[in-house]
C-alpha positions as CSV (number, residue, x, y, z in Angstrom):
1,X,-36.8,-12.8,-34.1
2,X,-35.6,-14.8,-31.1
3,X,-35.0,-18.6,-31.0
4,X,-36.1,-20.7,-28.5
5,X,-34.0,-23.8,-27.1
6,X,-34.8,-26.7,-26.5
7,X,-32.5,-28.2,-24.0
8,X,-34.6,-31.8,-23.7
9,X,-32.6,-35.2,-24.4
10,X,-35.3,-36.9,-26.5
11,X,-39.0,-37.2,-26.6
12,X,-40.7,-37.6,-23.5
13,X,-37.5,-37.8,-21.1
14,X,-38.4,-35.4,-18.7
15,X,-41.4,-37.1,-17.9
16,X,-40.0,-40.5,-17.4
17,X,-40.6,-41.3,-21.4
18,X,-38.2,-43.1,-24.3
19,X,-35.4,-39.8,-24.0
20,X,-32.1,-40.4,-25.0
21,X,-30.2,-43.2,-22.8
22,X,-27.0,-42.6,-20.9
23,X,-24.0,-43.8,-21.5
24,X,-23.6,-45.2,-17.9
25,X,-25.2,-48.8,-19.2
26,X,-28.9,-50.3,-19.1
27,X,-31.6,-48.5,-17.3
28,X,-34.5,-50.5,-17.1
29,X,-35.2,-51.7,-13.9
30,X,-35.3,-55.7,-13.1
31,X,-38.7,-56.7,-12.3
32,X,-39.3,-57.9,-8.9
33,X,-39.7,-61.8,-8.5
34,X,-42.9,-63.2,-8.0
35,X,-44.3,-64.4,-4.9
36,X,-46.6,-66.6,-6.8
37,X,-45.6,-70.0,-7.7
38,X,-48.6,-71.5,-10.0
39,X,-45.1,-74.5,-11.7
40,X,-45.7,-76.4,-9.3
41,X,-49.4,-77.2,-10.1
42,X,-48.6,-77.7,-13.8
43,X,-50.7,-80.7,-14.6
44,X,-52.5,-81.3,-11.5
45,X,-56.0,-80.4,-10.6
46,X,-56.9,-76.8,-9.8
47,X,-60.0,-74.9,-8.3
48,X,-60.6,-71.3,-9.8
49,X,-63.0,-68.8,-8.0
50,X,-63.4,-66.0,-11.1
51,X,-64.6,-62.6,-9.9
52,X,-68.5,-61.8,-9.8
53,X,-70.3,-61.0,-13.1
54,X,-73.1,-58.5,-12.0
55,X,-75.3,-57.2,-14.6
56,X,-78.8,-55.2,-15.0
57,X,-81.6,-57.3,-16.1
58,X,-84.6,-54.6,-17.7
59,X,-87.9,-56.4,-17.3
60,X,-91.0,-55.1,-19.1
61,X,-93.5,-55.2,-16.1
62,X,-97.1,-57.1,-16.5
63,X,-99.6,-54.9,-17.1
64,X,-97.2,-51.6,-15.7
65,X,-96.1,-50.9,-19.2
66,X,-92.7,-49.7,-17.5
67,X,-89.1,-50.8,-17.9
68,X,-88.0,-52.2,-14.8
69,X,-84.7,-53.9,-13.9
70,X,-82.8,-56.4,-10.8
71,X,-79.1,-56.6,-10.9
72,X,-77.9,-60.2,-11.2
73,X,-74.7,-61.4,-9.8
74,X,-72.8,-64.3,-11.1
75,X,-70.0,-65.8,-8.8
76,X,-68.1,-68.6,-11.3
77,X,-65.8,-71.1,-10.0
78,X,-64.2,-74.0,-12.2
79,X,-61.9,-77.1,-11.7
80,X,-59.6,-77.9,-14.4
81,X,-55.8,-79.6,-15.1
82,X,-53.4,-76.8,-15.3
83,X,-51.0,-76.6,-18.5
84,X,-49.6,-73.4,-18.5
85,X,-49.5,-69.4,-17.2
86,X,-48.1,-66.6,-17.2
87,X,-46.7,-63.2,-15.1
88,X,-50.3,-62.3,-15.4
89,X,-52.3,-64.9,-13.9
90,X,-53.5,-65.7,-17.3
91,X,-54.4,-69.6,-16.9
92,X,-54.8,-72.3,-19.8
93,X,-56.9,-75.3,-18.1
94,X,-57.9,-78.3,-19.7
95,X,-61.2,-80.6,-18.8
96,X,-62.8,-78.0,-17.4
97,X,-65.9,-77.8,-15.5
98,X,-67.5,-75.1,-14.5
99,X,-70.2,-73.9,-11.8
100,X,-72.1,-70.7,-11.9
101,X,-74.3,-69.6,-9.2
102,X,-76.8,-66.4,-9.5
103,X,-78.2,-63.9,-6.9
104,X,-80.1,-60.4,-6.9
105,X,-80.8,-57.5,-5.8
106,X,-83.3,-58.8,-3.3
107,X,-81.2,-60.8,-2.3
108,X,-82.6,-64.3,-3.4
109,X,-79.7,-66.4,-4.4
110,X,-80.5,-69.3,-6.6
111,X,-78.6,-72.5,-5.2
112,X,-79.0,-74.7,-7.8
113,X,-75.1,-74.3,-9.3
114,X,-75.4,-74.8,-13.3
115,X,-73.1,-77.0,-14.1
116,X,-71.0,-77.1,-17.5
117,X,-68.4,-79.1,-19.1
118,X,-65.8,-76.6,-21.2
119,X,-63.1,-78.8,-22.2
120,X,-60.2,-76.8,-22.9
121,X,-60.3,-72.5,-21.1
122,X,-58.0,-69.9,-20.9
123,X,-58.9,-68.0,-17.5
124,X,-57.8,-64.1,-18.4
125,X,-55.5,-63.2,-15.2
126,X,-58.0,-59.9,-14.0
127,X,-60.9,-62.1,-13.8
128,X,-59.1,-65.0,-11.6
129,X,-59.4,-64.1,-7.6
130,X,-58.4,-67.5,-6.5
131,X,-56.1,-70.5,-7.3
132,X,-56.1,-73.5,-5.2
133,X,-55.2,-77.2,-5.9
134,X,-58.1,-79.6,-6.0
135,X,-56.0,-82.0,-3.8
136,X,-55.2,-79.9,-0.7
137,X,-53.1,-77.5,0.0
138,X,-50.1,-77.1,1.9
139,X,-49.1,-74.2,4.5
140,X,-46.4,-71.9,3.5
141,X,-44.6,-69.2,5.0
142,X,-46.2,-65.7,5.0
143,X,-44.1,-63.7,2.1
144,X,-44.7,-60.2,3.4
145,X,-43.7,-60.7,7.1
146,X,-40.4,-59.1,7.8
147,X,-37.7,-62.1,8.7
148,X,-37.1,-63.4,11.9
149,X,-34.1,-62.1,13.3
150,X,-31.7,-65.5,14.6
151,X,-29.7,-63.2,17.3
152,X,-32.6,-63.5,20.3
153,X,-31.7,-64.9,22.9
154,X,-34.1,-67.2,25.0
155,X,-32.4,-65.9,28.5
């Protein structure tokens, strides 16, 4: 009979799992910071573009006596007083009011927004695509371009 040996430091270490921690001190890495800074809108006025609904409509056809079926897109967008977030874009908004506007697949897109007042919504974070205060904004500095070196010289 032979043994086998199992030199592995814990469950799942080799592959990045729990595994037995070193000695050396804490290794979980920090998280970066964000780049996103929704504080400052606490309690003002926000406009929220949510991303597209699209769905299959199946139709019984007049007279065909077949199933037939459009997609239907929804594209939701809603203003609302910010009172909280978090790291995930997750948004609680208060007096909420919220627009919907349909289109198909032939392309027909039904203007007439639907209009409804929610009161108080929590936006889930993957379904928000865009934040923007209902007041304006203001420009800020791109965050992903490299900084300007101070050392050129104009000569």
């Amino acid at each position: 009979m032979s043994t086998v040996t199992n030199n592995r430091q814990g469950r799942g270490s080799h592959y990045g799992g729990r595994g037995s921690q070193s000695s050396s001190g804490n290794s979980i890495p920090t998280p970066a910071p964000s780049i996103l800074d929704l504080g400052r809108l606490i309690g003002r006025r926000v406009r929220v573009k949510l991303n597209p609904v699209t769905f299959s409509s199946h139709v019984d056809h007049v007279g065909g006596g077949g199933v037939g079926g459009s997609v239907v897109t929804r594209q939701r967008e809603c203003v609302g007083t910010l009172r909280g977030y978090d790291e995930l874009v997750n948004l609680v908004l208060d007096d909420v009011v919220e627009w919907v506007e349909k289109s198909s697949s032939d392309g027909s897109i039904d203007r007439s927004r639907v209009e409804r007042n929610l009161g108080l919504v929590v936006c889930r974070g993957t379904q928000v695509s865009l934040v923007h205060p209902e007041d304006g904004a203001e420009e800020i500095a791109n965050p992903f371009l490299p900084a300007d070196d101070e050392e050129e010289d104009d000569s």
